[in-house]
Every structure is written in structure tokens, then in C-alpha cells.
C-alpha positions as CSV (number, residue, x, y, z in Angstrom):
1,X,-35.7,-56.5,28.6
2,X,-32.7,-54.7,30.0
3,X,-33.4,-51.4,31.8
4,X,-32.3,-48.4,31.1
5,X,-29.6,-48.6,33.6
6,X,-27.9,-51.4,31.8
7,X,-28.6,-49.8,28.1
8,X,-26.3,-46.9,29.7
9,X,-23.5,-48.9,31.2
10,X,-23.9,-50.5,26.9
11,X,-23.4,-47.1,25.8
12,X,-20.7,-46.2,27.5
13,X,-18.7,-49.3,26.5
14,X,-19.6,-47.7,22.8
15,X,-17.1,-44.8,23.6
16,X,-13.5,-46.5,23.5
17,X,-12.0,-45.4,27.2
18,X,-8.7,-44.9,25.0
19,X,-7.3,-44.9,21.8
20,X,-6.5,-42.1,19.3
21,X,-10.1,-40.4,19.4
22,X,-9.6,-39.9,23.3
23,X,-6.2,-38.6,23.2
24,X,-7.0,-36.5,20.2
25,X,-9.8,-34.7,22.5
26,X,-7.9,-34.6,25.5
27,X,-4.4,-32.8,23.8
28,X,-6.9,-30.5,21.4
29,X,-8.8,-29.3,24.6
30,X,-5.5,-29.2,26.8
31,X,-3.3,-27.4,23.6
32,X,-6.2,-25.1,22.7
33,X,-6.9,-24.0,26.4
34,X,-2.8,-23.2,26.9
35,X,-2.9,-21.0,23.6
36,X,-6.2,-19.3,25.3
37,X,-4.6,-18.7,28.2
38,X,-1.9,-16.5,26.8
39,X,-4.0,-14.5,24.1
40,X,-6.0,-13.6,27.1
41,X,-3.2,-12.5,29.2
42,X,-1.7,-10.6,25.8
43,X,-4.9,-9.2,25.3
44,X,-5.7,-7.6,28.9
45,X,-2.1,-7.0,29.6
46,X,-1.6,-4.5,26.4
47,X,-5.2,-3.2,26.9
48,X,-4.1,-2.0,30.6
49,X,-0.6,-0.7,29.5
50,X,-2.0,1.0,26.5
51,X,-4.7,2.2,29.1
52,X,-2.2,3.2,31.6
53,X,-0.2,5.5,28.8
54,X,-3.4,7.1,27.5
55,X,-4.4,7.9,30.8
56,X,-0.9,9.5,32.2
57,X,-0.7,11.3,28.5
58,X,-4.4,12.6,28.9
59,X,-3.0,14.5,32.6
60,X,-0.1,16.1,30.9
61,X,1.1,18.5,28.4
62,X,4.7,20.2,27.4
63,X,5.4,23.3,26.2
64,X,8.0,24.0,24.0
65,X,9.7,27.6,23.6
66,X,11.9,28.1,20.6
67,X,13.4,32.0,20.8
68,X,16.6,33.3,20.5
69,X,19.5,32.4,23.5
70,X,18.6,36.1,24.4
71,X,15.3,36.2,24.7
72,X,14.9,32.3,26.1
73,X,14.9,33.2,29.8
74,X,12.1,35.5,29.2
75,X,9.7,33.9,27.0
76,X,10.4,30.6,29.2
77,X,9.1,32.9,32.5
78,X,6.2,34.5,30.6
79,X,5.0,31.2,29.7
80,X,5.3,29.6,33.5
81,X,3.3,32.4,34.5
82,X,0.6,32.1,31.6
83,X,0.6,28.4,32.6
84,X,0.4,28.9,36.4
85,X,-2.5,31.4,35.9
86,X,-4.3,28.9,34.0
87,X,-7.2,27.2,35.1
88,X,-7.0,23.4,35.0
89,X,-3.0,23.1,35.1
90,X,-2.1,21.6,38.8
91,X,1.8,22.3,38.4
92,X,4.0,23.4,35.7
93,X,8.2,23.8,35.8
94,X,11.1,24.0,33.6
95,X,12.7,20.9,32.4
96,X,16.6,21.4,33.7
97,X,19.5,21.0,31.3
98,X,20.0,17.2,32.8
99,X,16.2,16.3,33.0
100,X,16.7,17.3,28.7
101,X,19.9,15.3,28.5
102,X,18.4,12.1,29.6
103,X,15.5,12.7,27.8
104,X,17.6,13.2,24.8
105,X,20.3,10.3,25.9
106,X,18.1,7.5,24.3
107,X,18.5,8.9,21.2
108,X,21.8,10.8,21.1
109,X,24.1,9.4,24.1
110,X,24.7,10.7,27.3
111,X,27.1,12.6,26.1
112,X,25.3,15.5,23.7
113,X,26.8,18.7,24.4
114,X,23.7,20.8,24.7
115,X,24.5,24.1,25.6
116,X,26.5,24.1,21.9
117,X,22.6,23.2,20.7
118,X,19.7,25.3,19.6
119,X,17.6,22.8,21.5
120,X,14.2,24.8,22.8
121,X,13.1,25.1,26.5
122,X,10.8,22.7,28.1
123,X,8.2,23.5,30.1
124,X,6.2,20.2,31.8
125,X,2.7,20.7,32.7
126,X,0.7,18.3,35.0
127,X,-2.9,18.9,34.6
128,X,-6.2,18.7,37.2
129,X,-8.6,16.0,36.2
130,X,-11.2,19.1,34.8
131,X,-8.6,20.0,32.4
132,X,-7.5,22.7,30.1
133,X,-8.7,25.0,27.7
134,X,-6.1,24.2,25.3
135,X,-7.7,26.3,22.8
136,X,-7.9,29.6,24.9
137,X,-4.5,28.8,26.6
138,X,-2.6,29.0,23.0
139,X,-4.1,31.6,22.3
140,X,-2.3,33.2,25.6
141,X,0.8,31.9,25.1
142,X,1.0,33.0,21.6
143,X,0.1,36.4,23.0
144,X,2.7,36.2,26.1
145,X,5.3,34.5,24.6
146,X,5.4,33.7,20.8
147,X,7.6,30.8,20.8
148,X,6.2,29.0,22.7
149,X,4.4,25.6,21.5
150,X,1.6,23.9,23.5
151,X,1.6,20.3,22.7
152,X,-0.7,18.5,24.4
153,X,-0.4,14.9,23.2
154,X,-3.4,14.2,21.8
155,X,-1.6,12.8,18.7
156,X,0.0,10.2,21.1
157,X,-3.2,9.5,22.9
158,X,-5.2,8.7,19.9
159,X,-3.4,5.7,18.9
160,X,-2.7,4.5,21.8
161,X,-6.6,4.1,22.4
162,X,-7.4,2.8,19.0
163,X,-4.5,0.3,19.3
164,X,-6.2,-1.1,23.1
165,X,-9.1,-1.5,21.0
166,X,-8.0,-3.4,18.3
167,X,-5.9,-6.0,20.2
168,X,-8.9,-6.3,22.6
169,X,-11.1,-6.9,19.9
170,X,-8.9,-9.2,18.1
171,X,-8.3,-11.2,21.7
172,X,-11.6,-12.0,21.4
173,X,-11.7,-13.1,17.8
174,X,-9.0,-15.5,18.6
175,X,-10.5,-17.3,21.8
176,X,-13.4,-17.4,19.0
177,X,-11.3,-19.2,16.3
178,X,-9.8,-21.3,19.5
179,X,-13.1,-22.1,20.1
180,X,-14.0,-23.4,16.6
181,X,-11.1,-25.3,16.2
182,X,-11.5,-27.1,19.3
183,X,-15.3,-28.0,18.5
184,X,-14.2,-29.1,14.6
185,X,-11.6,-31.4,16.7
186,X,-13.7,-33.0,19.0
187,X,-16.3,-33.2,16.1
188,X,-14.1,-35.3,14.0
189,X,-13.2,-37.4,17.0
190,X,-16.6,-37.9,17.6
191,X,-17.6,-39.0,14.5
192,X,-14.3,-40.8,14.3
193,X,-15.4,-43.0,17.1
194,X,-19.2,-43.8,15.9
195,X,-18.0,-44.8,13.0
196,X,-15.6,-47.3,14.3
197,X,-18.4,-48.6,16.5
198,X,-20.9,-48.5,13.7
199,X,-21.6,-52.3,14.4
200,X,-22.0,-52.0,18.3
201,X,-24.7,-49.8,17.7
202,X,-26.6,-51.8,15.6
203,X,-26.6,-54.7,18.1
204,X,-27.7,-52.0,20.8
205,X,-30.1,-50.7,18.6
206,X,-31.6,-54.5,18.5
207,X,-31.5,-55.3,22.3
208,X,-33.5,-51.9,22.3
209,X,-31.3,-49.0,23.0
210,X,-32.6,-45.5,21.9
211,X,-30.2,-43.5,19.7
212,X,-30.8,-40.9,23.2
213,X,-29.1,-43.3,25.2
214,X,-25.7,-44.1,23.1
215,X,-25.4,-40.1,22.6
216,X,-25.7,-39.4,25.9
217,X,-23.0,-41.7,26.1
218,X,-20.6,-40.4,23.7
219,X,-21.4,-36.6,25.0
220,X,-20.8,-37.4,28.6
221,X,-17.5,-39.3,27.3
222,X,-16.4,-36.4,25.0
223,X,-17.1,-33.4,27.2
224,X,-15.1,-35.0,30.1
225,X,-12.3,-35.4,28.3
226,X,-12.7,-32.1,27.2
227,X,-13.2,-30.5,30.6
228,X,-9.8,-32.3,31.7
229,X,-7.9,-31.8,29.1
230,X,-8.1,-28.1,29.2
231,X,-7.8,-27.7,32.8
232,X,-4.9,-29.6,32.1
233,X,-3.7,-26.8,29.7
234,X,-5.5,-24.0,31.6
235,X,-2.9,-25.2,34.6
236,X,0.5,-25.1,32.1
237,X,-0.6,-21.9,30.9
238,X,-1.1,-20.0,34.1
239,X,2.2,-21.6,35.3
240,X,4.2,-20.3,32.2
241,X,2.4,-17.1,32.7
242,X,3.2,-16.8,36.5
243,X,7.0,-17.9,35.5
244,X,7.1,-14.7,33.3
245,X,9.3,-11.6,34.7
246,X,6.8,-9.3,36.8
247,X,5.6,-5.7,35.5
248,X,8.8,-3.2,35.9
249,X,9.2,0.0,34.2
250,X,12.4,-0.8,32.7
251,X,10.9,-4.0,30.9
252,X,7.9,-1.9,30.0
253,X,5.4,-4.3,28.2
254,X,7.8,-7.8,27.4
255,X,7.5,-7.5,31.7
256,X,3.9,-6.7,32.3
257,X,2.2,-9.9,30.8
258,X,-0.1,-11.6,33.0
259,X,-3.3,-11.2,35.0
260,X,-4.5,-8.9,37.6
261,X,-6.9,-8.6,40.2
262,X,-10.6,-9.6,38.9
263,X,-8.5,-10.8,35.5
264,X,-7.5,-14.4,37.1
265,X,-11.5,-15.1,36.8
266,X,-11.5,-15.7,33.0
267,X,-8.5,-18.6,33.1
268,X,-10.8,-20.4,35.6
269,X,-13.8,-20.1,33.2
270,X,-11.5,-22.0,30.5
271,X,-11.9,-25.3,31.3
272,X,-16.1,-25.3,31.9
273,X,-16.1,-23.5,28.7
274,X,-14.3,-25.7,26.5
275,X,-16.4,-28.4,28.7
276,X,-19.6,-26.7,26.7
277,X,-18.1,-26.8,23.3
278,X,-17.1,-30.4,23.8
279,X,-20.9,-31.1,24.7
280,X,-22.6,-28.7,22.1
281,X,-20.2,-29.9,19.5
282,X,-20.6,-33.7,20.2
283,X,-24.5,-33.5,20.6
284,X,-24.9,-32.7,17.5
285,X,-22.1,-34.7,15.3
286,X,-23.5,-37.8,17.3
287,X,-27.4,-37.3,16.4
288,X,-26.1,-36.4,13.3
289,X,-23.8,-39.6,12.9
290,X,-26.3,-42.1,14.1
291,X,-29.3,-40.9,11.6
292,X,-26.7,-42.2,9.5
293,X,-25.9,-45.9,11.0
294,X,-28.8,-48.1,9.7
């Protein structure tokens, strides 16, 4: 009888070492891998810039003073005081004429003629990390100077937070649906290649194999070309992510995809992943599949 180092060198020949079923496998795991790669780097990439506004945001404030031209100057000094009096606020200044114009250019050119505007004063406040009363401080500038508006962007903040939680959350859900469509691939395959091999089994089945042998077979067969397949992808993807323009604030986010510091970890854990999948998935379509060969 043969041993069961001979019924595993059977099995393997079971597996076909090429054909559709293996290139199927291999581009599913290397495709699915590449399209992982860039919803993760999508995924952390907006989370940090969203991040990175709600935290600058959350250390500033501006206060705007609408008044008549002739009372302007004065209700813009009344406030700075109010504001440098305040505790919490680490700096506050008047935005100049040309700090206003090229916060204005975007939307109007560089050429708006603003002392022929009623455009209010601006007043930018940086903020300690302990923060401000903004409650008690509006009530001071109302009392101080009563056009002045304290805006302290919580109505930019807000979104921004909920919007790095949503793409976060649906970065997961599509490494999820990656995940399942890579497992109903490699499922089909696997079943694919039983099927054709229906007959071999039976004759191994005779000479005494155990249905635990020829799965092995198939699962060690399957999950390999997993594994290599995505590292195959996992490698393009990195390399189209490392050939994107670096993080500038010009570009803004179109220039800040990628990975950062701890971040390059999860591309690594691609390929062992879909290596798992491959195995889970196969396991059970071929115990499945061969309760079904008679």
C-alpha cells in the first residue's frame, strides 16, 4: 500500500500546475490586492487630511467686525484688546488689506478694489490648546464692540470629522467586499478544478487516499497561488502609489495620497491575508466538492 507520502505527491498531481483555474486565482488575488492597496491609501490619506484640517480649525477662530468706515478702527481695537485679555487665545492680529485680498483673490481676482467695498475687518485668533470660552467671550465682544462676530469654525469642523469617519468606515467595507470577491473567485476555481478531476479522485479514492489528503492538496495549491498572486499586486500597487506626486500644499489632497510612517505595515499584511482567504475559502469548497464525487 502506498504511504502517505506517495498519496500526497497523487494529490498534488490532482491540482492542474496550470490552466485557466490557476491563472484565474493568481490574476483575482494579484487584481484584488492592487485595488486593496489604493482604497487603503485613499482611505488613510483623506482620514489624515481631513484630520489635519479639523485639527488646525479646532486652534483657530476669526472675528469679524461689520461697523461703519467711522467707527471700524475703533471697534476693530476694542475687540483685539477683548481678545488679548482673554484667557485661552495665544495670539490675535488684524488681517491687513493684502492678507484680505488674497484671501478674497480665489474668488474675485486679484484685482478687487477693496477699499471701494463694505468688506468687514478681520481679526485672526490662534488659540492655546485649553481653549476658549466662546460663550463668555461673545458675550464681551458684544459688550465691547457690537459688530463684531466670533466665528469659531465649529460648522467647518463638524463635517470635516464626520466625513474622516465615513470614508474610514467605508475603507474598510471595501477591503471587506475585496475580500469576498476574492474568496467567491478562488471558490469557483476550486470547485472548477475538482470537478474536472472528478475521475482522478475516484481512482485515488480506490488506491486508498483519504478525501484529507487530496484537500490538503488543492488548499496548499490554491492558497499559494493566492499568496503570490497578490504580492504580485500588493508590489504594482505600492509602485503606482510611490509614483504618485508627494503631499504639497498647493496640490492639497490629489498630492497627499499614500502611506505614512506606521501606515506601510497594512500593504505588507495584503498578501498573508489574501493567503488566508485563499485557504479558508478552498477548505471548505473542496470538503464540500468531494462529499459530492462518489
Amino acid at each position: 500500500m502506498p504511504n502517505p507520502t506517495t498519496w500526497d505527491n497523487r494529490a498534488d498531481r490532482v491540482v492542474p500546475p496550470s490552466g485557466y483555474t490557476a491563472r484565474l486565482t493568481q490574476f483575482t488575488a494579484g487584481a484584488m490586492a492592487f485595488l486593496t492597496v489604493f482604497a487603503l491609501a485613499l482611505s488613510l490619506a483623506t482620514g489624515r487630511l481631513a484630520d489635519r484640517w479639523s485639527s488646525e480649525l479646532a486652534r483657530s477662530a476669526t472675528v469679524r467686525i461689520s461697523a461703519p468706515v467711522e467707527q471700524m478702527g475703533i471697534q476693530s481695537d476694542a475687540a483685539l484688546k477683548v481678545l488679548l485679555a482673554t484667557p485661552g487665545v495665544s495670539s490675535a492680529r488684524i488681517l491687513s488689506k493684502a492678507e484680505q485680498q488674497s484671501l478674497l483673490a480665489p474668488w474675485f481676482g486679484p484685482d478687487l478694489p477693496l477699499d471701494a467695498l463694505p468688506i468687514p475687518a478681520l481679526i485672526e485668533v490662534v488659540e492655546t490648546s485649553d481653549g476658549v470660552d466662546t460663550a463668555g467671550l461673545r458675550l464681551r465682544l458684544q459688550a465691547e464692540a457690537p459688530g463684531a462676530v466670533l466665528d469659531d469654525h465649529t460648522r467647518w469642523r463638524q463635517p470635516l470629522v464626520k466625513a474622516a469617519d465615513r470614508l474610514r468606515f467605508l475603507g474598510v467595507v471595501a477591503i471587506v467586499l475585496i475580500a469576498a470577491a476574492t474568496a467567491s473567485m478562488i471558490t469557483l476555481a476550486a470547485n472548477s478544478a475538482l470537478a474536472a478531476n472528478g475521475q482522478v479522485i475516484q481512482v485515488l479514492r480506490l488506491v486508498g487516499a483519504l478525501d484529507t489528503f487530496i484537500a490538503r492538496a488543492f488548499v496548499r495549491r490554491f492558497t499559494l497561488r493566492a499568496f503570490w498572486g497578490a504580492l504580485v499586486g500588493t508590489i504594482l500597487g505600492v509602485t503606482a502609489i510611490l509614483a504618485l506626486p508627494g503631499a504639497s500644499t498647493e496640490g492639497g489632497f490629489l498630492t497627499g495620497l499614500g502611506f505614512q510612517g506606521l501606515h506601510w505595515l497594512w500593504p505588507v499584511l495584503i498578501p498573508p491575508l489574501a493567503g488566508i482567504v485563499a485557504f479558508v475559502a478552498t477548505r471548505v469548497a473542496a470538503f464540500k466538492a468531494l462529499k459530492g464525487i462518489t
